[in-house]
MMTF fields as JSON, N, C-alpha, C and O atoms, coordinates in Angstrom:
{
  "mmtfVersion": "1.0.0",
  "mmtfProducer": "UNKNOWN",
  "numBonds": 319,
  "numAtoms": 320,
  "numGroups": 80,
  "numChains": 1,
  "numModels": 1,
  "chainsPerModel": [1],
  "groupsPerChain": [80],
  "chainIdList": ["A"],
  "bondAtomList": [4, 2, 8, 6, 12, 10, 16, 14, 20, 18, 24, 22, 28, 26, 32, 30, 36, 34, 40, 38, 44, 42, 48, 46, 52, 50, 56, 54, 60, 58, 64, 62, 68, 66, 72, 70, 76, 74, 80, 78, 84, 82, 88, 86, 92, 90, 96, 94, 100, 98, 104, 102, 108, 106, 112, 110, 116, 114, 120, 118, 124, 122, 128, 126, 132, 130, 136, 134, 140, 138, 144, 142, 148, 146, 152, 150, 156, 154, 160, 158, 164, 162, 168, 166, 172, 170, 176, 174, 180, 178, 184, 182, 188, 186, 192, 190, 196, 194, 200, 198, 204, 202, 208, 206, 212, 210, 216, 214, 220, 218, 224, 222, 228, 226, 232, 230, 236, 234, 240, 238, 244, 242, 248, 246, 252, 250, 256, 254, 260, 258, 264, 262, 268, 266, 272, 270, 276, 274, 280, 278, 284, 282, 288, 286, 292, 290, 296, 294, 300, 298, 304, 302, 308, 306, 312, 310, 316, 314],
  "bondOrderList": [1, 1, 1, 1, 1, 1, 1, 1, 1, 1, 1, 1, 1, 1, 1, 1, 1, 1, 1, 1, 1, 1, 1, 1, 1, 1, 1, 1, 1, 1, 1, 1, 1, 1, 1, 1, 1, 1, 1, 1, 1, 1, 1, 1, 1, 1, 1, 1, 1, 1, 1, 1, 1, 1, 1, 1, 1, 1, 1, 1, 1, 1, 1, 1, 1, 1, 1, 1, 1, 1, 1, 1, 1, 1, 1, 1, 1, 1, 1],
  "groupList": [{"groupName": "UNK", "atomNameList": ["N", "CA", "C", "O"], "elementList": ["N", "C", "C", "O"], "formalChargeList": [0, 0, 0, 0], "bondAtomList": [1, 0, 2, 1, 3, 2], "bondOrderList": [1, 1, 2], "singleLetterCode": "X", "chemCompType": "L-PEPTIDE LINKING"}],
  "groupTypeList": [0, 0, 0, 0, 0, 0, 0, 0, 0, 0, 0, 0, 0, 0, 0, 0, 0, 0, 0, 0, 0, 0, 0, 0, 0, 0, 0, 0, 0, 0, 0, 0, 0, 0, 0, 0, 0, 0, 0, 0, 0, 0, 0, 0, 0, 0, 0, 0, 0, 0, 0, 0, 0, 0, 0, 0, 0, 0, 0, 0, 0, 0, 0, 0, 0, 0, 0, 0, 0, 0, 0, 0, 0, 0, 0, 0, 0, 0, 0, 0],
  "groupIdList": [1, 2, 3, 4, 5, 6, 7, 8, 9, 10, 11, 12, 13, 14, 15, 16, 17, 18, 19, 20, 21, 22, 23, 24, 25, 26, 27, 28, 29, 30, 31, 32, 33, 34, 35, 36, 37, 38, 39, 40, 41, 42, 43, 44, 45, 46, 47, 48, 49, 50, 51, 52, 53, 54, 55, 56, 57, 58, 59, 60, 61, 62, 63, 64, 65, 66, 67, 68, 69, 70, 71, 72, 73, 74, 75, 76, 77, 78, 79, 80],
  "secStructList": [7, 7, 2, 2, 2, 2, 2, 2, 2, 2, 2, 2, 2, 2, 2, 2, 2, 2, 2, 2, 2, 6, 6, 7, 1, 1, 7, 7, 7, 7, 1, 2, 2, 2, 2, 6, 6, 2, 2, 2, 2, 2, 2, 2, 2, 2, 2, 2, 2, 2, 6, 6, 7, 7, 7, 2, 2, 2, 2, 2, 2, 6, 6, 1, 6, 6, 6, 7, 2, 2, 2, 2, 2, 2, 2, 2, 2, 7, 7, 7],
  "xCoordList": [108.647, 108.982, 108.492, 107.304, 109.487, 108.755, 107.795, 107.686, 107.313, 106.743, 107.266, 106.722, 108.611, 109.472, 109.759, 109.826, 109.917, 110.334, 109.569, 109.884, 108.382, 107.166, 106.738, 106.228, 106.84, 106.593, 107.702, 107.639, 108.642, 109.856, 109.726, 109.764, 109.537, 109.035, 108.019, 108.041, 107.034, 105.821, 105.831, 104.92, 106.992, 107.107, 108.393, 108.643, 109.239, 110.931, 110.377, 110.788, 109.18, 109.224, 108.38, 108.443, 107.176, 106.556, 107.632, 107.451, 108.402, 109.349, 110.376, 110.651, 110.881, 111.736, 110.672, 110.606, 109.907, 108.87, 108.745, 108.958, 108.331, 108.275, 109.245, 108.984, 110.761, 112.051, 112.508, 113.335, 111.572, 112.377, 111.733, 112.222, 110.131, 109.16, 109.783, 110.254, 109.725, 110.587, 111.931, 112.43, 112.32, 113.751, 114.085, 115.171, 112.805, 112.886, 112.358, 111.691, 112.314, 111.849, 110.489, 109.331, 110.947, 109.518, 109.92, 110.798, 109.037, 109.061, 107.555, 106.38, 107.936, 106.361, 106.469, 107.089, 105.813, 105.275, 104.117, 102.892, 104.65, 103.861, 103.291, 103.634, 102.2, 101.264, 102.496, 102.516, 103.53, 104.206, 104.601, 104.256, 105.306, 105.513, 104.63, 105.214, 103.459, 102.029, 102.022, 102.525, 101.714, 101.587, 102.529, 102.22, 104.159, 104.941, 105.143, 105.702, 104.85, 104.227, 103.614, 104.436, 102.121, 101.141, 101.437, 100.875, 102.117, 102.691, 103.957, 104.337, 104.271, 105.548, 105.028, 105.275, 103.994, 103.209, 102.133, 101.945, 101.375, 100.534, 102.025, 101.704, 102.641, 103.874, 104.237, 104.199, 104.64, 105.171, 103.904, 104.167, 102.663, 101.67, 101.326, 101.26, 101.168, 101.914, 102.124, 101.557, 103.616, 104.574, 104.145, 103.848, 104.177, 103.432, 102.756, 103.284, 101.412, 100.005, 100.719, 100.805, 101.468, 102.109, 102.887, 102.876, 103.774, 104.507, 104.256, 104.992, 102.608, 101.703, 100.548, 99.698, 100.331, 99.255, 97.891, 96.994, 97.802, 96.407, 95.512, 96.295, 94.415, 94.071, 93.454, 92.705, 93.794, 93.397, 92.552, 92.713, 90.861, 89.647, 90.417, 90.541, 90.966, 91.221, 91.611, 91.173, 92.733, 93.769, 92.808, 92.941, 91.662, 90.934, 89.949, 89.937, 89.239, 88.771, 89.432, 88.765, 90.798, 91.524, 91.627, 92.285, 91.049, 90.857, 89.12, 89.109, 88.315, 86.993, 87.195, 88.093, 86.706, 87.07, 85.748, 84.775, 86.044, 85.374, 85.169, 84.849, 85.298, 84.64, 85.662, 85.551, 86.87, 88.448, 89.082, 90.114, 88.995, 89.64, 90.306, 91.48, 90.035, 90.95, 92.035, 93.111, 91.466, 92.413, 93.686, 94.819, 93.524, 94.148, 94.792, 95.772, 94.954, 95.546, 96.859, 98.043, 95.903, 96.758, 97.883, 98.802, 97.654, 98.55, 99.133, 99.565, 99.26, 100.382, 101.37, 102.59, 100.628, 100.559, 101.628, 102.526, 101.342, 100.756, 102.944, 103.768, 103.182, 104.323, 104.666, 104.018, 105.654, 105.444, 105.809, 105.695],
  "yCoordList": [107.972, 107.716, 106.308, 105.998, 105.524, 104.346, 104.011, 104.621, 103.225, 102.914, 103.121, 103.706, 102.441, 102.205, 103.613, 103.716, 104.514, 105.862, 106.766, 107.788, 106.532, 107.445, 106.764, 107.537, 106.011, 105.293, 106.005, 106.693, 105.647, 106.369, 107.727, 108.149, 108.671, 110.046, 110.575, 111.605, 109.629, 110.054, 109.762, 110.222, 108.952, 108.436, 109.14, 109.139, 109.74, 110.309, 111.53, 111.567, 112.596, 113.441, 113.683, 114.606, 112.264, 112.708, 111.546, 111.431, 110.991, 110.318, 111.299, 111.581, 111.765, 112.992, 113.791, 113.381, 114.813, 115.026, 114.557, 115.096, 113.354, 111.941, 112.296, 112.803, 112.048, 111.767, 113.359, 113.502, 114.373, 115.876, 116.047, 116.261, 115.891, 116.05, 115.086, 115.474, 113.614, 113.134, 113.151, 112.772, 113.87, 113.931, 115.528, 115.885, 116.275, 117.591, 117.962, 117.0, 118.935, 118.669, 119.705, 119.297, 121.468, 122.087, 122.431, 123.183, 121.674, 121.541, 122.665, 122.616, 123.186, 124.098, 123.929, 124.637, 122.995, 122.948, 124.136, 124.187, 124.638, 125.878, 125.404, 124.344, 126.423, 125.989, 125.526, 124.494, 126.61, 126.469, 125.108, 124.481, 125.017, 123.15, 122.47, 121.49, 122.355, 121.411, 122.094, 121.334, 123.077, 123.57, 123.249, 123.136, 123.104, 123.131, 121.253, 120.748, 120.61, 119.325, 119.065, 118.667, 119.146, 119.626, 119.803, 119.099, 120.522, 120.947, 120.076, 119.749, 119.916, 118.227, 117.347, 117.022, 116.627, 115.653, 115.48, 114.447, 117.006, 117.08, 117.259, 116.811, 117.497, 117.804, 116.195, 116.042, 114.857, 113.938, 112.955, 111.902, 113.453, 112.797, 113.034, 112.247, 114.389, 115.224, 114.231, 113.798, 114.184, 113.497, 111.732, 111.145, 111.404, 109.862, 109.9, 109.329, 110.614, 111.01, 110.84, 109.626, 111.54, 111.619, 110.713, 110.381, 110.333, 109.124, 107.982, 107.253, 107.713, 105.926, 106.917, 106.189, 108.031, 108.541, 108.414, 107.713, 109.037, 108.753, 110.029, 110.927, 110.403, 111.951, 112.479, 111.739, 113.644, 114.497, 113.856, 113.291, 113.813, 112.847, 111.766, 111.714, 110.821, 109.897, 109.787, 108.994, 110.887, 110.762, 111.092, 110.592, 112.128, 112.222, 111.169, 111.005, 110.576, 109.599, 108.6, 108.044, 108.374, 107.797, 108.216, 107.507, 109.256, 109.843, 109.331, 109.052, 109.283, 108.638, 107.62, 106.953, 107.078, 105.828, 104.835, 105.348, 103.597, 102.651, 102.888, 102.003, 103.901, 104.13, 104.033, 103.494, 104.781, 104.67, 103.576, 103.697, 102.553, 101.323, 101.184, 100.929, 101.249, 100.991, 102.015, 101.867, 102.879, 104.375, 104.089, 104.059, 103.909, 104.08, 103.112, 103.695, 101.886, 100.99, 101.337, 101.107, 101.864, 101.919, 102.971, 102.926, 104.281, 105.454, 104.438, 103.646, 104.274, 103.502, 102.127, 101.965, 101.54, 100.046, 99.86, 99.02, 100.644, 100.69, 100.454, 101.253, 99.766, 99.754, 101.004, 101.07, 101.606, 102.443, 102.057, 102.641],
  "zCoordList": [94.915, 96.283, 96.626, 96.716, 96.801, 97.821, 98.991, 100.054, 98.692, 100.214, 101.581, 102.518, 101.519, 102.267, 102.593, 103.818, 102.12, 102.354, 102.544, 103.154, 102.031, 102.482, 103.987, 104.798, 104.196, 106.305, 107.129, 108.148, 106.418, 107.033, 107.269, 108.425, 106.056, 106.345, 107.194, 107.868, 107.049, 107.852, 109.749, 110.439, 110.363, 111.416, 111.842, 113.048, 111.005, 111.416, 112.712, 113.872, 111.975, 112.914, 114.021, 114.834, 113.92, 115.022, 116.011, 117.223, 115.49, 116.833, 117.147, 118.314, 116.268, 117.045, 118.034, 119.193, 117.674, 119.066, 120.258, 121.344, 119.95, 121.213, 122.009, 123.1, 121.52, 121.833, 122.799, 123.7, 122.142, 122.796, 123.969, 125.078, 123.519, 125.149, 126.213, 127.282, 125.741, 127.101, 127.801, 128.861, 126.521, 127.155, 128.005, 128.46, 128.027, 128.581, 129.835, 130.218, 130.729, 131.837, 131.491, 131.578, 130.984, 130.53, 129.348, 128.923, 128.828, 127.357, 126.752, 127.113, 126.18, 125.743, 123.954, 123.16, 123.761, 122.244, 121.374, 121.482, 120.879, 120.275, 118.978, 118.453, 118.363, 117.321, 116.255, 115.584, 116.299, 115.495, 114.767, 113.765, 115.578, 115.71, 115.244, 114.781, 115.052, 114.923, 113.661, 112.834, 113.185, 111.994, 110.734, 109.547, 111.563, 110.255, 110.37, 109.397, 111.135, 111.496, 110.321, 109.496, 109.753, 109.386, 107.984, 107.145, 107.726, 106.365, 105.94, 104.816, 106.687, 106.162, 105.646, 104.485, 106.565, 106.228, 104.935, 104.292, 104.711, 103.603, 102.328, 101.227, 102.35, 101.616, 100.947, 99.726, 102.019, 101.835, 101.081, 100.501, 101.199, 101.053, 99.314, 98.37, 99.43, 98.063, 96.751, 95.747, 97.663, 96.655, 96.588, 95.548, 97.309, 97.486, 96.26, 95.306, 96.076, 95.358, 94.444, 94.26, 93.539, 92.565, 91.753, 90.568, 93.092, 92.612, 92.154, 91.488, 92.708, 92.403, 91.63, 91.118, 91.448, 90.37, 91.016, 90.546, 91.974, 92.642, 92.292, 91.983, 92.227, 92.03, 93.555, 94.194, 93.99, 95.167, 95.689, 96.77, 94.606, 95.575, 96.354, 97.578, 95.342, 95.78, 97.067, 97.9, 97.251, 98.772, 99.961, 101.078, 99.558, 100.278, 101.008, 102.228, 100.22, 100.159, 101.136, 102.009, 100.968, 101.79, 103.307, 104.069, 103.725, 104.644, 105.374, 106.573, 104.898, 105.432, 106.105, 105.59, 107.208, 107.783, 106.768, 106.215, 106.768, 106.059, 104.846, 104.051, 104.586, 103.089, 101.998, 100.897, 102.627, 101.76, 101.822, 101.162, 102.282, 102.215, 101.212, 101.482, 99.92, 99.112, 98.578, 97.999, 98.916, 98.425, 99.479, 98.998, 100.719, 101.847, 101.371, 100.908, 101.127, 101.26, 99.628, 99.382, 99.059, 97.934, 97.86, 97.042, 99.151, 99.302, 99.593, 98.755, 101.133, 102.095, 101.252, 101.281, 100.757, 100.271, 98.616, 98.553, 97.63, 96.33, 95.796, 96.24, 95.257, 94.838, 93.122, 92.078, 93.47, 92.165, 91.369, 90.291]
}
């Protein structure tokens, strides 16, 4: 998976969201939604991991603020 396509994936559905709450008058967002949210995203991240060969710590790691700097940069960043 590309870069280019893993940004794309990761931004398609929380802008659709964006796009439904404002465009609704009562809008009621359920766990549901956040959950399968949630599971897209660890899903696309997944495949990312895989695609540039990172190992689990690693992605995690990428998750610490200051400390993952380089992991992080290398999910988002990393050309395959």
């Amino acid at each position: 998976m590309s870069r280019y396509l893993f940004w794309i994936l990761m931004v398609l559905p929380w802008m659709a969201l964006t796009i439904y709450i404002t465009s609704r008058e009562g809008v009621e967002i359920t766990t549901f939604i956040f959950l399968s949210l949630l599971v897209y995203i660890v899903t696309i991240v997944e495949f990312r991991r895989r695609t540039i060969g990172m190992t689990g710590s690693d992605v995690l790691k990428s998750l610490v603020p200051f400390v993952g700097l380089k992991q992080r940069h290398k999910l988002y960043f990393a050309k395959p």
